[in-house]
DRENMAR-71147 format. One record per atom (N, C-alpha, C, O): residue in three letters; x, y, z. Coordinates in steps of 0.02 Angstrom, whole numbers, padded with zeros to 5 digits, always signed. Example, Ala and Ser with C-alpha at 12.3 -4.5 7.8 and 13.67 -1.06 7.14 Angstrom:
2
ALA+00660-00284+00390/ALA+00615-00225+00390/ALA+00660-00165+00390/ALA+00712-00166+00423/SER+00642-00112+00354/SER+00684-00053+00357/SER+00645+00002+00394/SER+00670+00057+00402/
***
This chain:
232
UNK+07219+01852+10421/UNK+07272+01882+10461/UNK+07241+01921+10518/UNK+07194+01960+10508/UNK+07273+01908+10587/UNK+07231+01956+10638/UNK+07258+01995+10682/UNK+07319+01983+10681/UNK+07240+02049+10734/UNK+07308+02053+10748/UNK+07353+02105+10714/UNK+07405+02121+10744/UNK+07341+02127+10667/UNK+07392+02154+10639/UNK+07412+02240+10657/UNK+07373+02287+10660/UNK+07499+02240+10669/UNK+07493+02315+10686/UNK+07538+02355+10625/UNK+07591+02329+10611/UNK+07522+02409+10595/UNK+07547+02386+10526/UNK+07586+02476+10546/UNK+07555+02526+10565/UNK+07649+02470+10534/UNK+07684+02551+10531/UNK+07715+02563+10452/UNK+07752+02526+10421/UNK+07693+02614+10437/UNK+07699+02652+10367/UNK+07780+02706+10390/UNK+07795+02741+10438/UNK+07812+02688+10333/UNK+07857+02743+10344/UNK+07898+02750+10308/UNK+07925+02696+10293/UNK+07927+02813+10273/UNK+07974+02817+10223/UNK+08045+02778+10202/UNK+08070+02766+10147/UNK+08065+02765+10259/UNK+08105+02729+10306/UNK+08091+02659+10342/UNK+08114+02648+10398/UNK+08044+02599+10301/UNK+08042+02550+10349/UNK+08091+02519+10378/UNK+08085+02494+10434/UNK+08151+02516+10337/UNK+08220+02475+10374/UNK+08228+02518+10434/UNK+08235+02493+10490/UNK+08228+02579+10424/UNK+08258+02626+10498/UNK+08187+02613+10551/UNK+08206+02597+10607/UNK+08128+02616+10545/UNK+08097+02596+10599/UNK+08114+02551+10617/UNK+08126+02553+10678/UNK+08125+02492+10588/UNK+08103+02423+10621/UNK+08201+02411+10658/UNK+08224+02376+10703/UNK+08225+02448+10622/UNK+08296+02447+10670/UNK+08297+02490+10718/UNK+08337+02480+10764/UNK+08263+02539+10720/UNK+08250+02560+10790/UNK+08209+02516+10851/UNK+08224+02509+10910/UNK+08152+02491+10811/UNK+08120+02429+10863/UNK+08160+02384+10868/UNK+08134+02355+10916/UNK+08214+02347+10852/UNK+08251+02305+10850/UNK+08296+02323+10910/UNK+08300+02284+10958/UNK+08330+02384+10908/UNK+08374+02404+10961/UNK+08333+02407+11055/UNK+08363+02396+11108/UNK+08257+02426+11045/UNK+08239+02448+11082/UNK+08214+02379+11107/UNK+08220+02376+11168/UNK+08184+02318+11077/UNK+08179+02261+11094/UNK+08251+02209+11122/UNK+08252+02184+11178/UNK+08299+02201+11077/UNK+08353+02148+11087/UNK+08380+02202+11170/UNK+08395+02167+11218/UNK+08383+02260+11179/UNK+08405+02300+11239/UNK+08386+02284+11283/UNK+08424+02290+11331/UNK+08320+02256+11296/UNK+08274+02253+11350/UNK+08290+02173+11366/UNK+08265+02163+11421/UNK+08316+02123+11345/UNK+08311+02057+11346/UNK+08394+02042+11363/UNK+08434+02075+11330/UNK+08415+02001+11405/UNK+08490+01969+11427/UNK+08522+01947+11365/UNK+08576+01962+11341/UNK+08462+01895+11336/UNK+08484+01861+11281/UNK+08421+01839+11240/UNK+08369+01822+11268/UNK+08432+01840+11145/UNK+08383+01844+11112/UNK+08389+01798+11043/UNK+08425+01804+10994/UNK+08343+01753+11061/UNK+08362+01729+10965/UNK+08330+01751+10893/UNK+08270+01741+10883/UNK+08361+01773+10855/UNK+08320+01809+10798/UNK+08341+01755+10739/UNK+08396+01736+10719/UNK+08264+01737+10718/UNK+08290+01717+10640/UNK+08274+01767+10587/UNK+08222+01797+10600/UNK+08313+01792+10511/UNK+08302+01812+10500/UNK+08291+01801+10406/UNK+08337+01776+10374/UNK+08253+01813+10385/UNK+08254+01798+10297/UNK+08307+01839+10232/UNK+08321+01899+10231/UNK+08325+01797+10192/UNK+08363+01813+10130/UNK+08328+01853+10097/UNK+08283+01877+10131/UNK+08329+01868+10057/UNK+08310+01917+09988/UNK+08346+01990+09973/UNK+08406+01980+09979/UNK+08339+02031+09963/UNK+08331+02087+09939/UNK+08334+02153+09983/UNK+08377+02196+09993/UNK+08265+02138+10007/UNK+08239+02170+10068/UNK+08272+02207+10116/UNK+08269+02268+10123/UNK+08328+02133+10175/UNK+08354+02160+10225/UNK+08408+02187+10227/UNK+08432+02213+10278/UNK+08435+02184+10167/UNK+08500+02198+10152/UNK+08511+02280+10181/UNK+08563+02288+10212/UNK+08470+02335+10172/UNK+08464+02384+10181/UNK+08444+02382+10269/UNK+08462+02439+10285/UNK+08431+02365+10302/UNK+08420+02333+10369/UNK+08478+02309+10382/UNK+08505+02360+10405/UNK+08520+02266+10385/UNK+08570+02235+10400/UNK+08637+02301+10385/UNK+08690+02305+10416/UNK+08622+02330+10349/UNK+08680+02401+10334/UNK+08658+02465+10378/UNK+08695+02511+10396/UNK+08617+02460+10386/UNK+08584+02532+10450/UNK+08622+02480+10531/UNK+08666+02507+10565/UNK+08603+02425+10543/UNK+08625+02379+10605/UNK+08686+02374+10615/UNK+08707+02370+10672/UNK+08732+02371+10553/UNK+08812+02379+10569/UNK+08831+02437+10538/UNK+08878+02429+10500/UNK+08813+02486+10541/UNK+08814+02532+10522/UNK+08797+02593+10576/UNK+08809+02583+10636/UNK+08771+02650+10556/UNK+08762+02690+10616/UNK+08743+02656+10684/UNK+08773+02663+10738/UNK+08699+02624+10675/UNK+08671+02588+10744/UNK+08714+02528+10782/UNK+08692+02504+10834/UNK+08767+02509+10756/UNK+08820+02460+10777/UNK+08832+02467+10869/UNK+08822+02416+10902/UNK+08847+02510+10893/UNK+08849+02537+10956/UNK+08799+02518+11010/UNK+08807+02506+11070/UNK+08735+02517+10963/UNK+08686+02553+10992/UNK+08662+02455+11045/UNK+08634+02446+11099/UNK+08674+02433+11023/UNK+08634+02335+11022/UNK+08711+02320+11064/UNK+08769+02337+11053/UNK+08672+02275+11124/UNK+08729+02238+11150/UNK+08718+02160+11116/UNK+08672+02121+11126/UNK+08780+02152+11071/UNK+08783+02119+11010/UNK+08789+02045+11027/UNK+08756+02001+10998/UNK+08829+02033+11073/UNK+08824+01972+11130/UNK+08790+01941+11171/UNK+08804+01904+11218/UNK+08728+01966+11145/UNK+08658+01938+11198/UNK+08634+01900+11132/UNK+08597+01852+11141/UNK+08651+01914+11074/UNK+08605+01895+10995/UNK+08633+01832+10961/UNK+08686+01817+10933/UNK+08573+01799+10975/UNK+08597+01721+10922/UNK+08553+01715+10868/UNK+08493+01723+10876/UNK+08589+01696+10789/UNK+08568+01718+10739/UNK+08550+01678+10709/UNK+08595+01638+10697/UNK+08471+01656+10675/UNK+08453+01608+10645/UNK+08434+01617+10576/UNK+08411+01673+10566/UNK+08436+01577+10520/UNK+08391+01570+10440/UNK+08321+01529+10448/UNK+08298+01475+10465/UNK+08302+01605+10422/UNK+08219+01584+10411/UNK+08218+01531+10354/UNK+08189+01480+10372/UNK+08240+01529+10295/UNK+08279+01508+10245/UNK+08338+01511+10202/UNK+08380+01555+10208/UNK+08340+01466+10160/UNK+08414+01458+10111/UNK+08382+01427+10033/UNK+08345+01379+10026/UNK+08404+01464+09991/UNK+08450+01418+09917/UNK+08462+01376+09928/UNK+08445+01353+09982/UNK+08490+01349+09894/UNK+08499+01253+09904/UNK+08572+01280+09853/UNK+08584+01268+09794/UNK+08601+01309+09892/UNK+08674+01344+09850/UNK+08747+01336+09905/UNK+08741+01348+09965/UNK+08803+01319+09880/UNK+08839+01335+09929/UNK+08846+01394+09952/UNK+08830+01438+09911/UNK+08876+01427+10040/UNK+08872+01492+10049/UNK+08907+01530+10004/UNK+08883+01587+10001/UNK+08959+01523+09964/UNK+08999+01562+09946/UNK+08968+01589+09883/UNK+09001+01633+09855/UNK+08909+01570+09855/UNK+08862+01559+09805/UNK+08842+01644+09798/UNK+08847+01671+09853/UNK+08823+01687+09749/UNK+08804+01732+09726/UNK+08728+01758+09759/UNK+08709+01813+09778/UNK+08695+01688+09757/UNK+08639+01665+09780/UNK+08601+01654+09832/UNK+08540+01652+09833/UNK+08662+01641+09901/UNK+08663+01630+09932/UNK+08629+01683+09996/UNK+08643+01743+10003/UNK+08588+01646+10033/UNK+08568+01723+10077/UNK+08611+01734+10136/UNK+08613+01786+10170/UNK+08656+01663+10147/UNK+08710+01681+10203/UNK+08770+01705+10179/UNK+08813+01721+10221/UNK+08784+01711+10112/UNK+08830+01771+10091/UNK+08820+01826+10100/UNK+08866+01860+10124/UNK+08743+01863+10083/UNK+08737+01909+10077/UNK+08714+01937+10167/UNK+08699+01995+10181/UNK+08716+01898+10202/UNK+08696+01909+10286/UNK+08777+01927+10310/UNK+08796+01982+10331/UNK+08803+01891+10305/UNK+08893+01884+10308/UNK+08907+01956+10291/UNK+08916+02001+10331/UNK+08907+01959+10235/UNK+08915+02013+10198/UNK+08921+02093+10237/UNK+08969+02127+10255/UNK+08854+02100+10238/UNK+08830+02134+10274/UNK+08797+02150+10344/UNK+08775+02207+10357/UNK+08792+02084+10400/UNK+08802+02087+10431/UNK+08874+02067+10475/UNK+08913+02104+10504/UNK+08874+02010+10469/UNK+08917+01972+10531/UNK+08991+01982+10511/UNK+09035+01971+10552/UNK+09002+02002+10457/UNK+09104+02033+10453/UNK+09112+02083+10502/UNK+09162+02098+10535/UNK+09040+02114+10504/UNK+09046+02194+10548/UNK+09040+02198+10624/UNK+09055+02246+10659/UNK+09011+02126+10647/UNK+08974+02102+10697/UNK+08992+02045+10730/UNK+08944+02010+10747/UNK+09051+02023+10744/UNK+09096+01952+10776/UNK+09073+01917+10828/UNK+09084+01859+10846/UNK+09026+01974+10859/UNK+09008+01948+10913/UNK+08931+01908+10909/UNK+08914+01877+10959/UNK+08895+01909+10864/UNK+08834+01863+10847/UNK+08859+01794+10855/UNK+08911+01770+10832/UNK+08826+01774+10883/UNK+08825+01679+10873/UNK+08773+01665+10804/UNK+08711+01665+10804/UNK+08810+01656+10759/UNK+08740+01647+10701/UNK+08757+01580+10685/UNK+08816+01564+10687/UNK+08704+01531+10666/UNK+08692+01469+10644/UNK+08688+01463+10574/UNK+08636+01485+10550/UNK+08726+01441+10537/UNK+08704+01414+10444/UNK+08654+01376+10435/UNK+08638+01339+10481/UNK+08614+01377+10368/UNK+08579+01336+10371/UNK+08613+01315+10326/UNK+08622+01357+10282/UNK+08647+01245+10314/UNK+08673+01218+10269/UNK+08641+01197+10215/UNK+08655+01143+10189/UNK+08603+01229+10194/UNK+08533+01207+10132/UNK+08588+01164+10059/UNK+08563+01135+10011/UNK+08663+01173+10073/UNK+08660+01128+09996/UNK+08686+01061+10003/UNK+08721+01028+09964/UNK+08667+01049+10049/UNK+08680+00977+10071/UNK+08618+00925+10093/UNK+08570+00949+10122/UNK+08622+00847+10077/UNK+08556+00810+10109/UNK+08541+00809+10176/UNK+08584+00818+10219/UNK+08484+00798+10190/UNK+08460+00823+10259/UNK+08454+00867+10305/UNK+08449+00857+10366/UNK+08455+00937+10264/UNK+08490+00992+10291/UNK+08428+01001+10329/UNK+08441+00991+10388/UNK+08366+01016+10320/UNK+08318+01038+10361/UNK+08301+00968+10410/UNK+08243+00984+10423/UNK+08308+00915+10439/UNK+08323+00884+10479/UNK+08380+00918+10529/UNK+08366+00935+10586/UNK+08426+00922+10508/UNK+08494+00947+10549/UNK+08465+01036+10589/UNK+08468+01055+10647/UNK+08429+01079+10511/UNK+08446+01126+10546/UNK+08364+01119+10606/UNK+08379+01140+10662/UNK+08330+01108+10604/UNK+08280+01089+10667/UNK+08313+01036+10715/UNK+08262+01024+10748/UNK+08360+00997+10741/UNK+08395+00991+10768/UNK+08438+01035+10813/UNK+08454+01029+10872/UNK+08450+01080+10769/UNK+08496+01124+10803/UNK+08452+01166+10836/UNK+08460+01186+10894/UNK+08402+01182+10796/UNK+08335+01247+10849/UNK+08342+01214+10895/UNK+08386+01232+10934/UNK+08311+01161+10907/UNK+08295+01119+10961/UNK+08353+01120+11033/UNK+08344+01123+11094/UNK+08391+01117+11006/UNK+08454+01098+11045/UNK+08497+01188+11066/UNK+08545+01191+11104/UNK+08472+01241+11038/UNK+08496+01300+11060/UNK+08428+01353+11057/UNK+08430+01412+11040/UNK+08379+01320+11075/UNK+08320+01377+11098/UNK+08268+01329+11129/UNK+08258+01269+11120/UNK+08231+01385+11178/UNK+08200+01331+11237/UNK+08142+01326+11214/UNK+08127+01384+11199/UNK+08085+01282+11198/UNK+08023+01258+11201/UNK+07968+01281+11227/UNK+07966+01286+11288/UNK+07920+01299+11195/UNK+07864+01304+11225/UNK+07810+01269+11253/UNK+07837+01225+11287/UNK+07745+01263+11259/UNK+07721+01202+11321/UNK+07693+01177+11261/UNK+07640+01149+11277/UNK+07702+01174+11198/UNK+07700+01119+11163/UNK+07768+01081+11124/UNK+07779+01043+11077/UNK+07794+01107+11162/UNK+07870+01075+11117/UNK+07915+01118+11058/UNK+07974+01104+11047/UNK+07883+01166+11025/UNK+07897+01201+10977/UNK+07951+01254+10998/UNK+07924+01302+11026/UNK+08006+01258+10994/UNK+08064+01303+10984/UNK+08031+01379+10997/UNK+07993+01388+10950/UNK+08029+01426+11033/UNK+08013+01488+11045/UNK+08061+01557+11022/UNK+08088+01601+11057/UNK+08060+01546+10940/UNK+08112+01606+10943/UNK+08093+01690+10966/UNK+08060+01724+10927/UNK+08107+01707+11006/UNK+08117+01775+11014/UNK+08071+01818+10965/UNK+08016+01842+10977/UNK+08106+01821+10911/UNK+08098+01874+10837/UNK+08096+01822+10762/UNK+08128+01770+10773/UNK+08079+01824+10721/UNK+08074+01786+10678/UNK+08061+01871+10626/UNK+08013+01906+10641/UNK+08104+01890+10573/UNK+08116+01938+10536/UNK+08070+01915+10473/UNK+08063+01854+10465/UNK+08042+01954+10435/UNK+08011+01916+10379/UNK+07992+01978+10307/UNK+07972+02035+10320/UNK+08002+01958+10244/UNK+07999+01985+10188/UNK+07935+01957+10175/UNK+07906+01914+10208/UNK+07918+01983+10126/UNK+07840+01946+10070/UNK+07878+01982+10006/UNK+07908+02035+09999/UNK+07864+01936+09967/UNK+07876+01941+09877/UNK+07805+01954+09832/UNK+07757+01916+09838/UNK+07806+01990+09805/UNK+07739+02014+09752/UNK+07691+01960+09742/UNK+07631+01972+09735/UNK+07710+01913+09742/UNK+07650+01825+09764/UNK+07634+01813+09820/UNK+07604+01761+09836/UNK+07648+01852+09856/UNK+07625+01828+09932/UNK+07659+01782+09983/UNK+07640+01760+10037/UNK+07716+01775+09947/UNK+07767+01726+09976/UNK+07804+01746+10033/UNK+07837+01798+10029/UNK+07804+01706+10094/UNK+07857+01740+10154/UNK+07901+01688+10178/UNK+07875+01633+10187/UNK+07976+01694+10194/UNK+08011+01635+10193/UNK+08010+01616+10129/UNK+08002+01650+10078/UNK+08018+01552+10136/UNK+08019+01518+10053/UNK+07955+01469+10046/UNK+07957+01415+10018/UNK+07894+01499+10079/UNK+07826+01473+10081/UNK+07806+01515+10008/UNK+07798+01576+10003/UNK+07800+01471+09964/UNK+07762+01479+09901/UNK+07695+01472+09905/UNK+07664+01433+09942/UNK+07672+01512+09865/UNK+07580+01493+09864/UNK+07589+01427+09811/UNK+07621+01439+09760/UNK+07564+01356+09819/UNK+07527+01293+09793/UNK+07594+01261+09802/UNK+07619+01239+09750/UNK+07631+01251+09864/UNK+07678+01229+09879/UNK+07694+01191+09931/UNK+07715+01216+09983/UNK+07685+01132+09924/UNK+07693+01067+09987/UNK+07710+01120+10064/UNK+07665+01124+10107/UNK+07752+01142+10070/UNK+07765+01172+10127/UNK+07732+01186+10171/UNK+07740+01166+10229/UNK+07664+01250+10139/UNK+07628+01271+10159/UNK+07574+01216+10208/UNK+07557+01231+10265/UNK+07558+01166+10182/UNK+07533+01122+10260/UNK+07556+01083+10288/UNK+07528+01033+10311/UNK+07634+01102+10292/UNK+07667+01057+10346/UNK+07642+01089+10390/UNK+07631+01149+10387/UNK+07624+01040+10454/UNK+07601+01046+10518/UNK+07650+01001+10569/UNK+07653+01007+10630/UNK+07679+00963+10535/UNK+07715+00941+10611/UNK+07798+00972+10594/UNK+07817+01021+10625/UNK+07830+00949+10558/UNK+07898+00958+10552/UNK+07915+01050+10550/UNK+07880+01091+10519/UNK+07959+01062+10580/UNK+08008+01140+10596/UNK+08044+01150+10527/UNK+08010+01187+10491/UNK+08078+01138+10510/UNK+08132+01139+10431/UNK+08106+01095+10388/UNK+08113+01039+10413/UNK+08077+01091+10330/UNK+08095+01060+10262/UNK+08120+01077+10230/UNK+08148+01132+10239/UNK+08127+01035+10160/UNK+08152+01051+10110/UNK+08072+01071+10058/UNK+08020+01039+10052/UNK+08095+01141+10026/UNK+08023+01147+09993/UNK+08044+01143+09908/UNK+08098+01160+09883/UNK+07984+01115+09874/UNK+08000+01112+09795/UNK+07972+01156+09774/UNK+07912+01151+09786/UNK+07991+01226+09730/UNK+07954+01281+09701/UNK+07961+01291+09628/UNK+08001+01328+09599/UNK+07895+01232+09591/UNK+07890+01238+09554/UNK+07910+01289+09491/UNK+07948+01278+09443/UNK+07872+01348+09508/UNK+07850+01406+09468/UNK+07923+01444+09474/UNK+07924+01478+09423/UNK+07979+01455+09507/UNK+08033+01478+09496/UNK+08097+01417+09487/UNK+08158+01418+09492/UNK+08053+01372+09474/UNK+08105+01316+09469/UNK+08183+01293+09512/UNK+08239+01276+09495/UNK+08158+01300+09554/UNK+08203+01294+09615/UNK+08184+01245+09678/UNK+08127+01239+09701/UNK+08238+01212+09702/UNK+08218+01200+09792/UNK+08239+01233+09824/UNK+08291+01261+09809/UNK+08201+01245+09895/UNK+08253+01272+09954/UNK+08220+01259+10012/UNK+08163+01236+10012/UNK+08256+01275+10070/UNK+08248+01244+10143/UNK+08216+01294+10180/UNK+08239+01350+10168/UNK+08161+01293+10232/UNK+08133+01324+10247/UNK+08101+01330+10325/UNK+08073+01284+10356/UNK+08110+01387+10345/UNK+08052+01366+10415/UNK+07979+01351+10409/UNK+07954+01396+10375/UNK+07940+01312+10425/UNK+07872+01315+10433/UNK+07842+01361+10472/UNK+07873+01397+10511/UNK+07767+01360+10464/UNK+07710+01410+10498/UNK+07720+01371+10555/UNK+07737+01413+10596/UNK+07721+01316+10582/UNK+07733+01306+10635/UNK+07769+01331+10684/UNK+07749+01350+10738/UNK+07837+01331+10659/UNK+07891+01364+10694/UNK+07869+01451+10700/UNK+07868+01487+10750/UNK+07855+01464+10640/UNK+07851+01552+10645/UNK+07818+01582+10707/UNK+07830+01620+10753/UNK+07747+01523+10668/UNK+07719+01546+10743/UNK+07723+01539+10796/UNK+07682+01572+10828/UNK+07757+01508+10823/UNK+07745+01499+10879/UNK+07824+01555+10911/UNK+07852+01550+10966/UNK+07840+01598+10861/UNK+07895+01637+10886/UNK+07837+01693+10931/UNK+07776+01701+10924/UNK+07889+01729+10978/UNK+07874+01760+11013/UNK+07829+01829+10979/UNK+07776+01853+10998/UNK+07872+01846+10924/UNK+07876+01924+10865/UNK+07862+01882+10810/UNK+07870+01821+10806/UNK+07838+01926+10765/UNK+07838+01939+10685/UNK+07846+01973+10669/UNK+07807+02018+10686/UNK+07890+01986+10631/UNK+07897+02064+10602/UNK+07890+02066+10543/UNK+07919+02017+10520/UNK+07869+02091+10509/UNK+07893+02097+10418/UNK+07926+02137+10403/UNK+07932+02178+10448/UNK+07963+02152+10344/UNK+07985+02209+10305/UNK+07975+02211+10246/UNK+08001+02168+10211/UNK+07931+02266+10215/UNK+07909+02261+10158/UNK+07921+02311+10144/UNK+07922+02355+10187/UNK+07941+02334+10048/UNK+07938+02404+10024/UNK+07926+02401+09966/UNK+07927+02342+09946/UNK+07908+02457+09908/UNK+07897+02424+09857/UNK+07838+02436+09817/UNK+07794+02396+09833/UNK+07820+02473+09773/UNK+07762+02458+09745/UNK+07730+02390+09722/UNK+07673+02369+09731/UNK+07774+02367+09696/UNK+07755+02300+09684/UNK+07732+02251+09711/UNK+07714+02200+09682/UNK+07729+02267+09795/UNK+07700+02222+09839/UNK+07629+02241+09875/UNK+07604+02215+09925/UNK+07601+02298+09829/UNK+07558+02333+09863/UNK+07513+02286+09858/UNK+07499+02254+09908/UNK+07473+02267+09780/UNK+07434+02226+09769/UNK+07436+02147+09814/UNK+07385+02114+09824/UNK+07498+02128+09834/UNK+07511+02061+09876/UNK+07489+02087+09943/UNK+07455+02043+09970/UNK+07494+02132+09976/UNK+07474+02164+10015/UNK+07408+02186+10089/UNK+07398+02185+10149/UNK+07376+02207+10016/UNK+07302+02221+10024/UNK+07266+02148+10008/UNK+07205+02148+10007/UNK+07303+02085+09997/UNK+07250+02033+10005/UNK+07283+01991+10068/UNK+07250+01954+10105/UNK+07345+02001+10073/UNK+07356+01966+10144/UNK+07323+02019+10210/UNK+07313+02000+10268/UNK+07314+02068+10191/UNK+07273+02095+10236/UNK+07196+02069+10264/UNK+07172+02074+10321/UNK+07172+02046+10215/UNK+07123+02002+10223/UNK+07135+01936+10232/UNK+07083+01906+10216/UNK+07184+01890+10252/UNK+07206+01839+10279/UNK+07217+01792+10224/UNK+07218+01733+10243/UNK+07224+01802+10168/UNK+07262+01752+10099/UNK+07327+01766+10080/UNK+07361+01815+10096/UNK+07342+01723+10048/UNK+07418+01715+10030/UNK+07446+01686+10087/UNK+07412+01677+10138/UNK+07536+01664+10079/UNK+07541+01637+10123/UNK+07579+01685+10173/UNK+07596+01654+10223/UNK+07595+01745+10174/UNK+07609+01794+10216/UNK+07544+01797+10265/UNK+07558+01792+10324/UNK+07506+01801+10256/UNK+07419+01814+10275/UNK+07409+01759+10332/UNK+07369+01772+10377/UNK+07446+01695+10331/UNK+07416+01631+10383/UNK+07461+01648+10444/UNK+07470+01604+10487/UNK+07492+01715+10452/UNK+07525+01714+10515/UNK+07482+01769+10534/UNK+07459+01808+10493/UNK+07464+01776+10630/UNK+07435+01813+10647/UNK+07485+01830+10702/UNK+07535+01800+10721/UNK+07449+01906+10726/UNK+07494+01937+10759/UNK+07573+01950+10751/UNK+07624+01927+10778/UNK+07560+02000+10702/UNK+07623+02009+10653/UNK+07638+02097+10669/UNK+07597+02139+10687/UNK+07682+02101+10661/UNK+07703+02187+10651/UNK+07721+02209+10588/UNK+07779+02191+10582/UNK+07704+02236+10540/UNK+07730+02247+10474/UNK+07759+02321+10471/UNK+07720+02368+10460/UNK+07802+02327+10478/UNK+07856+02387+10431/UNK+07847+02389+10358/UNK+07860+02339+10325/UNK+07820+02457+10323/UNK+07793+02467+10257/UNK+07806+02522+10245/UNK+07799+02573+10280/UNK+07835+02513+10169/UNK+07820+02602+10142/UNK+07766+02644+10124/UNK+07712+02615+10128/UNK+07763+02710+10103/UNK+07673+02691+10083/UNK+07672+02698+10005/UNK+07635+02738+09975/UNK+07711+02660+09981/UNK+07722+02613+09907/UNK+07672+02560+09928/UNK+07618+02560+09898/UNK+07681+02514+09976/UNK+07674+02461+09974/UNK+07586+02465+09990/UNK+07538+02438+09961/UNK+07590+02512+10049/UNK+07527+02553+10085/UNK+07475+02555+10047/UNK+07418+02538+10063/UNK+07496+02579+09986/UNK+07430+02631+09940/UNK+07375+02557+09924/UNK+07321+02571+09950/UNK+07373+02521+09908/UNK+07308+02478+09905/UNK+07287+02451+09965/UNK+07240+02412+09960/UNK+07307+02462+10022/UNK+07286+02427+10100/UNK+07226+02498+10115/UNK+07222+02552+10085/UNK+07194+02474+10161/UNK+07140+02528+10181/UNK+07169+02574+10213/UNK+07220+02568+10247/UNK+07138+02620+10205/UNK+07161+02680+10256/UNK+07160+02680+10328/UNK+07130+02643+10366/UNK+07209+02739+10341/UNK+07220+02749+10412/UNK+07266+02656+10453/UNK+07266+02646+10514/UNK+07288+02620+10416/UNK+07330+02582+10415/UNK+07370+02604+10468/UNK+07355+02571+10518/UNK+07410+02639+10478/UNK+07444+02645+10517/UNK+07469+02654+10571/UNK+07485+02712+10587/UNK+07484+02589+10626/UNK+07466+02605+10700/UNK+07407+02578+10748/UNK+07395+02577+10808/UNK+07368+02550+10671/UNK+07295+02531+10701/UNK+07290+02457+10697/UNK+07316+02429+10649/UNK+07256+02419+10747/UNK+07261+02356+10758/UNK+07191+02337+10705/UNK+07173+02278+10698/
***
């Protein structure tokens, strides 16, 4: 991992929604994809929430980093829980589904990148912001460690098979990530400390993206080296 600018704070959802406001402000118009789990949920409630005002909400087109292979209305689902908490509060987002419980969904939804975000001088979709979690394995998106996904090199969306939680689901590639403008992470958590301090050293699959910004508590902090914070 290289590159890395890593901010510690009691509060990572409220930093990185403050950088959020202070970035999407500065830009006419912006595409953000952003990831399911746990995580943003607390992010997505600070954004329509006190800070609702603050974002001109109509410049923002809304993308899935990934999906369940669930219908939305699904428990499971990470565009329930985005809905949920973001976009009932927020009408004015243009957000895209990823239709993950249907065939060919990651065909369709790289289609659609393609067709509503502009290219870079290699062809690759340029999102803006690309939002991102890591799970106590090192997992970001729905990139599993020993998981076909991980060396896709040409294709934008698959479908990924994850063994070890016994599940499929649809996913952006490192391809696409990277070549987004931002990375951000959001991490908190003791439990992610140990996942952490080895993607810091460029393993796992959080670790193969460079030039990343990570938002952290210092839960997550305490096994990363010191003075972490702020420092490239």
């Amino acid at each position: 991992m290289q590159d890395v600018l890593v901010h510690v704070s009691d509060s990572p959802a409220t930093a990185l929604a403050e950088r959020f406001v202070e970035v999407v402000n500065a830009l006419p118009h912006m595409s953000v994809a952003v990831s399911g789990g746990s995580t943003p949920r607390e992010l997505f409630r600070i954004l329509a929430g006190r800070m609702r005002d603050a974002v001109r909400w109509e410049g923002v087109q809304l993308f899935q980093v990934d999906e369940r292979c669930v219908p939305p209305d699904d428990a499971e689902s990470n565009w329930r829980m985005l809905e949920e908490e973001l976009l009932t509060h927020l009408p004015q987002i243009e957000a895209h589904r990823m239709e993950a419980e249907g065939p060919g969904a990651d065909e369709r939804y790289e289609a659609l990148l393609r067709q509503h975000v502009a290219p870079n001088a290699q062809g690759v979709p340029e999102l803006d912001l690309v939002l991102l979690g890591m799970g106590p394995d090192g997992h970001t998106a729905s990139l599993f460690p020993g998981t076909d996904a991980l060396a896709e090199q040409e294709r934008l969306v698959v479908v990924n098979r994850v063994p070890q939680l016994d599940t499929t689901r649809v996913t952006m590639t490192f391809p696409l990530l990277q070549a987004a403008r931002r990375r951000w992470f959001l991490v908190r958590g003791a439990d992610k400390a140990p996942a952490f301090a080895q993607v810091r050293t460029g393993s796992l699959p959080a670790g193969l993206l460079s030039d990343c910004e990570w938002f952290i508590d210092p839960a997550v902090a305490q096994e990363a080296s010191s003075s972490a914070d702020g420092t490239r």
